[in-house]
C-alpha positions as CSV (number, residue, x, y, z in Angstrom):
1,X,-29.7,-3.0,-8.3
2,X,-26.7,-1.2,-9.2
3,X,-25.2,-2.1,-5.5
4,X,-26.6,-5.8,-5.5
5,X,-25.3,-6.6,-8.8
6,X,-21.3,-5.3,-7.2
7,X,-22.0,-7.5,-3.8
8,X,-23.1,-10.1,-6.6
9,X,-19.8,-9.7,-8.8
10,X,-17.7,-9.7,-5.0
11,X,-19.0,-12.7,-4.2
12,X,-18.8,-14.8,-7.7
13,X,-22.2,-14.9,-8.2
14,X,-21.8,-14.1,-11.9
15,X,-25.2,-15.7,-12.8
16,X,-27.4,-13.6,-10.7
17,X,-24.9,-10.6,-11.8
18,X,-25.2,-11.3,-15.3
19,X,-29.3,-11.2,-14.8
20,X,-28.9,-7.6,-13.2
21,X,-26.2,-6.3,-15.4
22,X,-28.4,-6.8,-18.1
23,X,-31.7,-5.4,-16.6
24,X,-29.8,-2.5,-15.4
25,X,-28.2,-1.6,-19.4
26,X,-31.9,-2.3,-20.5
27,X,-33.2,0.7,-18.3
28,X,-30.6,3.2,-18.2
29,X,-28.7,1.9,-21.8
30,X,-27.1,5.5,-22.0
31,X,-25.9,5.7,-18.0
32,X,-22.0,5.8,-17.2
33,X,-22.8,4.0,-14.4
34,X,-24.4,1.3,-15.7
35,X,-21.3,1.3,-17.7
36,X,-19.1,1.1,-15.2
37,X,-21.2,-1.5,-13.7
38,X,-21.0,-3.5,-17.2
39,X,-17.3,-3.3,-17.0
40,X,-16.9,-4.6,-13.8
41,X,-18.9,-7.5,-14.3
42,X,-16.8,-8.0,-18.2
43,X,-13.3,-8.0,-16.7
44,X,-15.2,-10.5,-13.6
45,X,-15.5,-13.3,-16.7
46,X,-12.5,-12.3,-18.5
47,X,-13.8,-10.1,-21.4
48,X,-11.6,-7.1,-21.2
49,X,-12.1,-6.0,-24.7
50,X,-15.4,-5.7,-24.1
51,X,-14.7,-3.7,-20.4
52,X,-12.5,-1.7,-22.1
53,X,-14.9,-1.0,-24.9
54,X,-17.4,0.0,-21.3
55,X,-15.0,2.4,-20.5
56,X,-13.9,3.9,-23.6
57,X,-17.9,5.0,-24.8
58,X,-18.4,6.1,-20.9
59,X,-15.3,8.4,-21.4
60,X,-16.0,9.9,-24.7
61,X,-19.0,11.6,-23.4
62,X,-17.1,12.5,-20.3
63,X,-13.9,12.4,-20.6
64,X,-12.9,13.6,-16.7
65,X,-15.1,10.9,-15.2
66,X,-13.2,10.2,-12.3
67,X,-14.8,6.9,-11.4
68,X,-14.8,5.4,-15.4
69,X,-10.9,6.7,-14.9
70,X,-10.3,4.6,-12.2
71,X,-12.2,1.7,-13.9
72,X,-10.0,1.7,-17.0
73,X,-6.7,1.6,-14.7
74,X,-8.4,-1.4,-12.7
75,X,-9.0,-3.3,-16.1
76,X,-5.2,-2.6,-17.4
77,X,-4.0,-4.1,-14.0
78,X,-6.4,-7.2,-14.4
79,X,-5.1,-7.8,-17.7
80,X,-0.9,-7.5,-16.8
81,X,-0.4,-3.8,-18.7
82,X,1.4,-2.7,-15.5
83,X,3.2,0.0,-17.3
84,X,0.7,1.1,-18.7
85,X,-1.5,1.2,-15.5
86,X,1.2,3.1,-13.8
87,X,1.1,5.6,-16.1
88,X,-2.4,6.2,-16.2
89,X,-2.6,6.4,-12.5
90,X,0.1,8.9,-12.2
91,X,-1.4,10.9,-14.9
92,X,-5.1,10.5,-13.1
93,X,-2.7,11.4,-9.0
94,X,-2.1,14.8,-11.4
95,X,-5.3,15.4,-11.8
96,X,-7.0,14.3,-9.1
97,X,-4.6,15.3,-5.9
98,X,-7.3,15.1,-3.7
99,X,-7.9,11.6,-4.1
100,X,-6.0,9.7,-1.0
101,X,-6.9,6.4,-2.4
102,X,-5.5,7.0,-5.8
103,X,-1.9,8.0,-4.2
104,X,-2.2,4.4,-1.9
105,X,-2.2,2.8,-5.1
106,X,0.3,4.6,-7.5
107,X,2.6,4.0,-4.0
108,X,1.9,0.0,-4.2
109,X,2.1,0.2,-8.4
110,X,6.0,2.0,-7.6
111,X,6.7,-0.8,-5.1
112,X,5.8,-3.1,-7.7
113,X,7.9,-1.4,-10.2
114,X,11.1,-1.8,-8.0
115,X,11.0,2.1,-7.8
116,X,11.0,2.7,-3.9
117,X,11.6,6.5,-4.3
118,X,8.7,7.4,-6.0
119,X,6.8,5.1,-3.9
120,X,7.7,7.4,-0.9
121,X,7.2,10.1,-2.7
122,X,3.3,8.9,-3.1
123,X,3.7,7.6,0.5
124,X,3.5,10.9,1.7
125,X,1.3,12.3,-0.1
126,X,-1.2,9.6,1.7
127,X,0.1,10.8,5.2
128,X,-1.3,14.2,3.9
129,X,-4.5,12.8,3.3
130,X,-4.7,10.7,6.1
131,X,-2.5,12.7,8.8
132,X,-4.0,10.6,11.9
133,X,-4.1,7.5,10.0
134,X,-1.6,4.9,11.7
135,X,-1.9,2.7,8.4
136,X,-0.7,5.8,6.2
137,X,2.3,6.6,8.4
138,X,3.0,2.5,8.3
139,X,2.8,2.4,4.6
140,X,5.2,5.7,4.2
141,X,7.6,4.1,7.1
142,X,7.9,0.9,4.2
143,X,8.0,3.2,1.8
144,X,11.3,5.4,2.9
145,X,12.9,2.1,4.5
146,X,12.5,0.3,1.2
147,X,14.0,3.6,-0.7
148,X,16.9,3.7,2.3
149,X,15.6,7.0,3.4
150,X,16.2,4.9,7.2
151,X,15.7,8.2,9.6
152,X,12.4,8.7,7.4
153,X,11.2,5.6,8.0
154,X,11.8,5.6,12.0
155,X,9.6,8.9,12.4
156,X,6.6,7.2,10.6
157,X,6.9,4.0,12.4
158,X,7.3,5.9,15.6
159,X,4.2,8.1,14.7
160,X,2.1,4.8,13.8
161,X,3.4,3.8,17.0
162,X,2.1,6.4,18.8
163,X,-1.4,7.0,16.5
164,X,-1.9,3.0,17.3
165,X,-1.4,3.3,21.5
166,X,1.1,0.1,20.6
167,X,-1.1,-1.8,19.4
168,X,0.6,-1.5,15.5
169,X,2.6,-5.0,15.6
170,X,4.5,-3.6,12.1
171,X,5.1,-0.3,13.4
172,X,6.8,-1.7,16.2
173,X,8.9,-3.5,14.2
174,X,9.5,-1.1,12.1
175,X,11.0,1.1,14.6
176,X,13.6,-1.2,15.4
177,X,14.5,-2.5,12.3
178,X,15.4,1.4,10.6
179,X,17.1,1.9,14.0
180,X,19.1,-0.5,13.2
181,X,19.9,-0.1,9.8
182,X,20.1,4.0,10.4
183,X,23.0,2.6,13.3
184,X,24.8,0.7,11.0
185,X,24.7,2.6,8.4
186,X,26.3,5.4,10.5
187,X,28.9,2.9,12.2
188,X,30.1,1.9,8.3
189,X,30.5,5.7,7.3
190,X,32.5,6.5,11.0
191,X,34.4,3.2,11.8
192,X,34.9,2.2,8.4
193,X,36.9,-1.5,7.7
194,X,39.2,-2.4,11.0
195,X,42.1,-4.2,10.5
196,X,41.0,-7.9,9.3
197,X,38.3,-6.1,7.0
198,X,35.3,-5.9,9.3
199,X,33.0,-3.3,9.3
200,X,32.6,-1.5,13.2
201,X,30.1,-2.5,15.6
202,X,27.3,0.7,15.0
203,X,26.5,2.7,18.2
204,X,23.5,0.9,20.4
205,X,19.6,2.3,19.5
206,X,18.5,4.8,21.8
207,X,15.6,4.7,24.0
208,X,12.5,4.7,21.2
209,X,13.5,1.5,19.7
210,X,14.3,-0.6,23.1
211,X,11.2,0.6,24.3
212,X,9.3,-0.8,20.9
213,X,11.4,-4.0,21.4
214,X,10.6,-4.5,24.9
215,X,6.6,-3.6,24.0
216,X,7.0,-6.3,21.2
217,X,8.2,-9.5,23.5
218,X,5.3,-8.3,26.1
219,X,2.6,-8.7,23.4
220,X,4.4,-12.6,22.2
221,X,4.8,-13.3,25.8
222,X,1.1,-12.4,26.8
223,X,-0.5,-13.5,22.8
224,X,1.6,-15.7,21.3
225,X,2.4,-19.5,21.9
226,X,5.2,-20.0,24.3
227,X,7.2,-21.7,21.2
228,X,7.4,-18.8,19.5
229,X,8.6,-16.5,22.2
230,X,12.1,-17.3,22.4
231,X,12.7,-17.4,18.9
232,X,11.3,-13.3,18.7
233,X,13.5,-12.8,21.5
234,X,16.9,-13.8,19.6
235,X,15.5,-11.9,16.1
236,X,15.1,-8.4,18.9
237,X,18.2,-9.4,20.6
238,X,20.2,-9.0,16.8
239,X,18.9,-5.4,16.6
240,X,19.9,-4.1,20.2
């Protein structure tokens, strides 16, 4: 019931989800999980006081319920208390370290935030969790590029690159895009302003990112609609 009345609050089926919400409290009235179920179903039809209030009599009995912990940061992020949700979550990443899923979204809450370095931070504490993950490594490359942390970012594109076989479009783009900015980055600090004020041309990418170009325009010439190819091709062209 418990499962069917979720699938039923997934799907909008707050009727039917309503019906088993309430058969489920009837039976098991003193349950955290039929709490938690309650909850879900309140903040579905916009009650958050009343999720909250879920929450709130699920944690005083047990206050290091992991899952009611999680439910009461979901409800503070329905209702726009993004501060607030951020700092429950980093205070729940303390106690929990374990939990993989938990860091995935204290990283996105940072990004949110406009805070990219704790965001990689928390990025790599999910590569931790999920070592042969190609999404993880994606979601740290983002993560350090965002935060400017450039040679970072290449050696998790480069690893979802490799985790992938190729097949991780964004990685691949990745790769060349913190190539590039790593080049001219270092072409600013060495060549500095020539004479009429421009900034030197950076040094070329090396081999990893002209391979993940050349791997790109193979995929949009094999997948994509002819259209499309040239105008990739001019985008890669600006990063070699």
């Amino acid at each position: 019931m418990e499962q069917v009345g979720l699938a039923a609050i997934d799907a909008g089926a707050l009727r039917l989800a309503a019906s088993i919400v309430a058969a489920v409290k009837s039976q098991f009235p003193d349950s955290r999980r039929a709490g938690r179920l309650a909850a879900a179903f309140l903040e579905a039809v916009g009650e958050a006081e009343g999720a909250e209030a879920e929450v709130d009599a699920g944690l005083a009995a047990a206050p290091d319920a992991a899952l009611l912990l999680k439910r009461r940061i979901g409800g503070l992020r329905s209702a726009g208390k993004h501060a607030e949700a951020l700092n429950a979550l980093r205070t729940y990443c303390d106690t929990f370290q374990a939990d993989g899923d938990a860091w995935g979204a204290l990283r996105e809450a940072y990004t949110e935030a406009g805070r990219p370095g704790p965001a990689a931070f928390c990025a790599e504490e999910g590569v931790l969790h999920a070592p042969a993950c190609a999404a993880s490594h994606v979601a740290a490359g983002d993560a350090h590029y965002t935060a400017g942390s450039h040679a970072s970012a290449a050696r998790h594109y480069e690893a979802a690159v490799a985790l992938s076989g190729g097949d991780s479009v964004r990685a691949l783009y990745g790769v060349c895009a913190a190539a590039t900015a790593a080049a001219t980055a270092a072409g600013k600090k060495k060549g500095g302003e020539g004479d009429e004020g421009t900034v030197t041309t950076a040094a070329p990418l090396n081999e990893v990112p002209d391979l993940a170009a050349d791997l790109l325009l193979r995929r949009y010439r094999e997948e994509a609609p002819p259209g499309l190819v040239p105008f990739v091709e001019a985008c890669l062209a600006g990063m070699r």
